[in-house]
N, C-alpha and C positions, 0 to 999 in steps of 0.2 A: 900340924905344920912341923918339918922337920928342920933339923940345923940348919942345913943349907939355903931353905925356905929364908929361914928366919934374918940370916945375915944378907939376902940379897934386900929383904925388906927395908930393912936398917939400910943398908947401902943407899937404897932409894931416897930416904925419907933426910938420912943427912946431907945426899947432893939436893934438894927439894929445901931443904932450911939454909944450905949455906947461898944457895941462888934470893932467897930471903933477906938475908940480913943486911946488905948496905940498904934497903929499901927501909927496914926497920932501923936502922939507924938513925938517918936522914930523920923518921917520925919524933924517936927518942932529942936528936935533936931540937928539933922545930919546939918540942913542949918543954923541953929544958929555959929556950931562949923566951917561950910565952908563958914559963912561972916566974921567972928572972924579971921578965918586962911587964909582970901584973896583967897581961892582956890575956889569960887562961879563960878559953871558953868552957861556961859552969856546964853549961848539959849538950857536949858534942854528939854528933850522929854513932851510933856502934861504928865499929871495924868489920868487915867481913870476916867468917870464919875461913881459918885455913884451912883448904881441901885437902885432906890426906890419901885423895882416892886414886 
């Protein structure tokens, strides 16, 4: 994989993480206000992994 390869890659994978994050936010939220308010689910379902594909 050459330079140019490698930086369209990258390119890819940071517009793919910034269309992410208000989604992950919103979650970081939600568990911030449910350790706050004692209501923390002990054994939640996993998260899907992120598709880097």
């Amino acid at each position: 994989m050459n330079l140019e390869e490698k930086k369209k890659e990258i390119e890819k994978t940071e517009v793919r993480l910034k269309k992410e994050m208000p989604r992950i936010l919103r979650e970081i939220a939600v568990y911030e206000k449910s350790l706050k308010d004692g209501t923390l689910i002990t054994n939640p379902k996993p998260a899907p992994q992120f598709n880097l594909d």
